[in-house]
N, C-alpha and C positions, 0 to 999 in steps of 0.2 A: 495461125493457131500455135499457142505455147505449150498445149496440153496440160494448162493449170487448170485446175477444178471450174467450171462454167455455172454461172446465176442464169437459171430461166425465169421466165416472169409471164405467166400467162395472163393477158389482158384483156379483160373480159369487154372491155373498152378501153383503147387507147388515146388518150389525149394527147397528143404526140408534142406540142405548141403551138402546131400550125393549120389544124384540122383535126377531125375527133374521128377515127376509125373505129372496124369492131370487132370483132378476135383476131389478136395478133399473140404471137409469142416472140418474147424479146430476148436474144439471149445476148450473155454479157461475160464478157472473160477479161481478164486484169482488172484496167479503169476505164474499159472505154464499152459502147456497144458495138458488137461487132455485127447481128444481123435481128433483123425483123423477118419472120414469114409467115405463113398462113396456117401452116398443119404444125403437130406437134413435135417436137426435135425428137431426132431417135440417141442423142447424144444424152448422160445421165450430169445431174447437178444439181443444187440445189434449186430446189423447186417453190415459187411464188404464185399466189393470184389474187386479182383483185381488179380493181379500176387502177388505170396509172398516169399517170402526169408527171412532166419535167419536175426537176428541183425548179422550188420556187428562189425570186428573186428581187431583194429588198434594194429600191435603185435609189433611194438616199436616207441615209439612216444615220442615229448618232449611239447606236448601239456601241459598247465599252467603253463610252465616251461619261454620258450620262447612266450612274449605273444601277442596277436593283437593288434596294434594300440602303442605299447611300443618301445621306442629306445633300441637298442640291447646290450648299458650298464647297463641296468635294466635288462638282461635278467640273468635266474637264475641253467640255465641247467649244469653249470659246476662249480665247488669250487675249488681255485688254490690254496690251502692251506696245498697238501702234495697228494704224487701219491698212496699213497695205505690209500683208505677213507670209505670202507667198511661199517662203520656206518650209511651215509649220506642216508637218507628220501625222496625220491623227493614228497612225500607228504606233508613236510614243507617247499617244493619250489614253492607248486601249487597257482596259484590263480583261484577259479572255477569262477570267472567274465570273465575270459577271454571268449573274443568273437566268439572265433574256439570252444567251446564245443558248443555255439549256434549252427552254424553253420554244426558241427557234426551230431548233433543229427539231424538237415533238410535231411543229405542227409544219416541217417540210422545207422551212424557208432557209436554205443552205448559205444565201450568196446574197452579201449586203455591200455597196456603196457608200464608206464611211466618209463622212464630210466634218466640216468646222463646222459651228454654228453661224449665225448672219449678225455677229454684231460690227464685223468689220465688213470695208469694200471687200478686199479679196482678205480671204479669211485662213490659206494654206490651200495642201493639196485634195484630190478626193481620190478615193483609195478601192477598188474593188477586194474584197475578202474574203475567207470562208470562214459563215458563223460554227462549222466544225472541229476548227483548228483549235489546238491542247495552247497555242503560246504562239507568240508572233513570229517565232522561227521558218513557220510554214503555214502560215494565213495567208501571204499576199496570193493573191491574184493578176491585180492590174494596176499600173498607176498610171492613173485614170484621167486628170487632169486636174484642175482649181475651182475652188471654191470662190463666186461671190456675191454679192447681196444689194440690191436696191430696195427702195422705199422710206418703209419705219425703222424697220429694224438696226441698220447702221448710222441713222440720226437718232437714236434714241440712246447712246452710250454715252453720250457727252461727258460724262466722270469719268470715261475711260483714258488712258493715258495716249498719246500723240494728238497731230491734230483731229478735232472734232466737231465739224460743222453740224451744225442743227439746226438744217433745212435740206431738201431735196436738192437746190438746185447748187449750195456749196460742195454735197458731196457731188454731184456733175461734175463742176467744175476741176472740184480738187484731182477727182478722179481723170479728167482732162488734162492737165498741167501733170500730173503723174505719166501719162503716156505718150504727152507730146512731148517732152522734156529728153524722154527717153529715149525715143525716134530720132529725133535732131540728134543726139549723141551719137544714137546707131548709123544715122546720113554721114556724118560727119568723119564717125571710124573708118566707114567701108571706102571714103574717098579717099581715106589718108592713104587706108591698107591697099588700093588698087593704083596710088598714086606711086608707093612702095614696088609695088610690082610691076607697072610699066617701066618703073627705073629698071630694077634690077635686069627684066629681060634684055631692055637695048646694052646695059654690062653684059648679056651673054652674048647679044648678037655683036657685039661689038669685041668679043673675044677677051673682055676685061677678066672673065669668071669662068671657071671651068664649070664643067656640066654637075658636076659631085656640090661645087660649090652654090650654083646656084640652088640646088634642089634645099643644100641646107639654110641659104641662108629665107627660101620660102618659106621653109619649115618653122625660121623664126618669127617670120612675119604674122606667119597667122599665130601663134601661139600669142603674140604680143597684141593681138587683136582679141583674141579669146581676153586674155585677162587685164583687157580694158575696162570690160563689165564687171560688175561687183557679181556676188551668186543669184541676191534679190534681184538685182538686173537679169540676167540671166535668162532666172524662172517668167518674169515680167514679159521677155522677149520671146517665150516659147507662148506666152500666151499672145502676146501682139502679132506674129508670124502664124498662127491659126497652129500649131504642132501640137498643141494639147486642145483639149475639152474643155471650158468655162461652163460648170455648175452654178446658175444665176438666180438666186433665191427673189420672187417676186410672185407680188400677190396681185396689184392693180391694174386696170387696163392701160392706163398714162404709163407707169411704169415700164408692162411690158411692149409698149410702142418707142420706148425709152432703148430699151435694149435691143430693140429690132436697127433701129439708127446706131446703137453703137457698134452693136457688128458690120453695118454696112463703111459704116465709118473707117474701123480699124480692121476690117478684112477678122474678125474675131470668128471664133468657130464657138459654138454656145448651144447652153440647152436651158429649156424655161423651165423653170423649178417654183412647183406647188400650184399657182396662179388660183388660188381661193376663193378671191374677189373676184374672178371675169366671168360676167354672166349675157357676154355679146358674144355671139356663135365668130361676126366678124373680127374679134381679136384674136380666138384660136386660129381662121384662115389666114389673117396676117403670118401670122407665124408657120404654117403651112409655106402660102407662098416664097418666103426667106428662110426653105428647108432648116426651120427651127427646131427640133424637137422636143416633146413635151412630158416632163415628171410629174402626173400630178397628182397632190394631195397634199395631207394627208385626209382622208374622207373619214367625218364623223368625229372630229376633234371638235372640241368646244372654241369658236371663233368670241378670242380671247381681246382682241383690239379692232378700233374703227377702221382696221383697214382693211378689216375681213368682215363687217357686215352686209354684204352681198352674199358671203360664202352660204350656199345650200346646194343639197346631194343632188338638186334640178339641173343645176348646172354640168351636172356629166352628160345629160341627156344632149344639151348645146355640142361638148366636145366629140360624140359621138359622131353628132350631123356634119362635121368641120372635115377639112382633107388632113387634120393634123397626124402626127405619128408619135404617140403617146404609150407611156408607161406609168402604173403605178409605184407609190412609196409612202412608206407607214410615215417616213419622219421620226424614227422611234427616239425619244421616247412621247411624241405627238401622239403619236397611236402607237399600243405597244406591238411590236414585229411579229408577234400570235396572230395580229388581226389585217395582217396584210390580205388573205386572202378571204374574209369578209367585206372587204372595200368592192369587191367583184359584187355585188349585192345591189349595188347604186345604180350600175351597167343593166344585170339583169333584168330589172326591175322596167327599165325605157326601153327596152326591147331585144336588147345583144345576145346573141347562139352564148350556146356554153363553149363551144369549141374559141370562140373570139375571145372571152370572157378570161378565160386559162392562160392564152396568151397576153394579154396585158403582164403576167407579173413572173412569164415565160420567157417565150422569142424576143416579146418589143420590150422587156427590158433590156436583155441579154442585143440587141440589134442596137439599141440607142449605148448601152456600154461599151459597144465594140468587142463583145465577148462573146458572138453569137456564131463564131465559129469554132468554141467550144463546148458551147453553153444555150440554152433556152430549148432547146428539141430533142426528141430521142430520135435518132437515126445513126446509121453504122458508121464509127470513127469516132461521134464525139463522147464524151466525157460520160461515166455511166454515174450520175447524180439524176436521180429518180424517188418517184413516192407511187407505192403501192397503196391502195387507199382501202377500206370496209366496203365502203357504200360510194354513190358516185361524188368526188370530190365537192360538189359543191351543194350538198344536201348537208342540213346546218350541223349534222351529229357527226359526219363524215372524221374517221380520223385512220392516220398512216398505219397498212397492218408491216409495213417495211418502209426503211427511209434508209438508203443506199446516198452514201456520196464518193466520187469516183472508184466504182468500184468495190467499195467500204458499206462495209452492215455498220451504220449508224443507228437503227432501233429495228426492232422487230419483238412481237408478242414474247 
């Protein structure tokens, strides 16, 4: 206790993310929640109620990327300037005036996953954010991992500049000769560099090198081993080594049985993004059993090419039945990021609790981002980003009578 003014929140139901309890009072002091109990606090503070559920959370989005009220030549989600761009920032693509973070934060959705778009293999990085932040000074959250794209979408740029194959199994390949290439380089350094350092230790044991000396001349070794790789190498190698997240844009089942093999392949650490097209309960299990986890949508988008005429809302009912571990994503601006949490509608509809429902765009986003130990649940320590709601959140007029992010009155009546 700081003995700074405390937010109570009496919840007439709580949707905590991970089960839906039923009067609780929440109370909250700086940016975090410090407790949940049952009877009312005899401590004074600003006083809430309502229904309440976590901050929601948009787990791939191209929000300040692509922007409102902008024609779609200004828009800035994809760089055509060469298919393997690993480098690229979308938080030097954002602009936070964009009118959808307003508009976000109205209807609760605090925390987006900004990604490139899929016209390239690996497209840059992907970025966890908050749709709250005044300027990118203090939006990050996470970074997150890479961005990258199978199917249509990165065979369909071929006016774009570097190489650009225009078939599936070129970009395979290309994309194979890209990280075996890479590999063999990285075999090849760590022999030299260990080849380096067997020498050098028989120079100590051999009294050629004092002990000062050896440690520095280590110190060169690796340093000259580090800046073997270019930065693009690098970033390439954090994803070939599993150290970051691969955000994997695909829609088909070929596809994604494509990317199941390439993780197994390259030891790749991945998540399957969108999946449109898969209308086999057994392509979600596939990726269950290759603890793949799953982004999907966006739901209720107009399926715009052949690659998505499989895609209907039936197909949640499939992922439902699957052992998969799944989260929702607007895609924004696929579906605009207001409508994240009517994608829940597709669930409900094939039989999903509302407590399960809430979490889709709660826990199991915030679980599959790796920010679920700050993020997706209300419980004592983490993060006080919450929404107080009128009515129960997922009754279609439902809207935030407070929308708190860590801590912060973001809206209230």
């Amino acid at each position: 206790m700081t003995g700074s003014k405390q937010i109570i929140i009496r919840a007439t139901e709580l949707f905590d993310g991970k089960g839906k309890r039923g009067l609780k009072y929440v109370i909250i002091e700086g940016d975090k929640v410090i407790d949940i109990i049952n009877g009312k606090p005899r401590s004074i503070g600003f006083y809430y109620e309502g229904y309440v559920t976590p901050a929601f959370i948009d787990a791939h989005s191209h929000i300040g990327m692509c922007r409102h009220g902008e024609p779609s030549v200004e828009e800035e989600a994809n760089d055509n300037s060469n298919q393997f761009l690993p480098l690229l920032n979308p938080l030097d693509s954002i602009y936070f005036d964009d009118h959808s973070f307003v508009e976000a934060v109205d209807f609760g959705v605090l925390y987006s996953c900004v990604v490139p778009g899929g016209g390239n293999l690996i497209g840059g990085k992907a970025m966890v954010i908050k749709n709250f932040a005044r300027n990118r000074k203090d939006a990050l959250v996470k970074d997150y991992g890479y961005k990258m794209a199978l199917g249509y979408n990165p065979r369909s740029t071929t006016d774009w500049k570097g190489e650009r194959p225009n078939s599936r199994m070129g970009l395979a390949a290309l994309l194979a000769q890209k990280f075996d290439v890479l590999l063999r380089k990285k075999e090849k350094a760590e022999l030299a560099k260990e080849n380096k350092l067997r020498a050098l230790i028989k120079e100590k044991e051999d009294k050629k090198i004092t002990e000062q000396e050896f440690g520095e001349k280590t110190s060169s070794i690796e340093r000259k081993h580090i800046l073997s790789f270019s930065l693009e190498e690098a970033a390439l190698l954090e994803i070939l080594s599993g150290a970051k997240t691969v955000k994997c844009h695909v829609h088909k089942a070929d596809d994604v049985l494509f990317l199941v093999e390439l993780a197994k392949k390259y030891g790749l650490r991945v998540t399957a993004e969108h999946l449109g097209d898969v209308f086999e309960q057994e392509i979600f299990d596939e990726l269950a059993r290759n603890n793949i986890p799953i982004v999907y949508g966006p739901l209720d988008s107009l399926a715009y090419k052949v690659e998505l005429k499989h895609a209907s809302y039936k197909n949640a009912g499939l992922l439902m039945k699957s052992r998969a571990l799944y989260g929702l994503m607007t895609d924004h601006p696929g579906v605009l990021v207001t409508f994240l949490r009517e994608g829940l509608k597709f669930f409900l509809i094939q039989g999903m609790g509302e407590a399960e429902a809430i979490s889709l765009i709660t826990y199991k986003n915030a679980k599959i981002l790796g920010i679920d130990d700050i993020l997706g649940t209300i419980e004592p320590g983490k993060l006080a980003s919450l929404i107080v709601w009128d009515k129960n959140p997922l009754h279609l007029a439902a809207r935030p009578r407070l929308v708190l992010g860590e801590g912060k009155i973001l809206r209230k009546p």
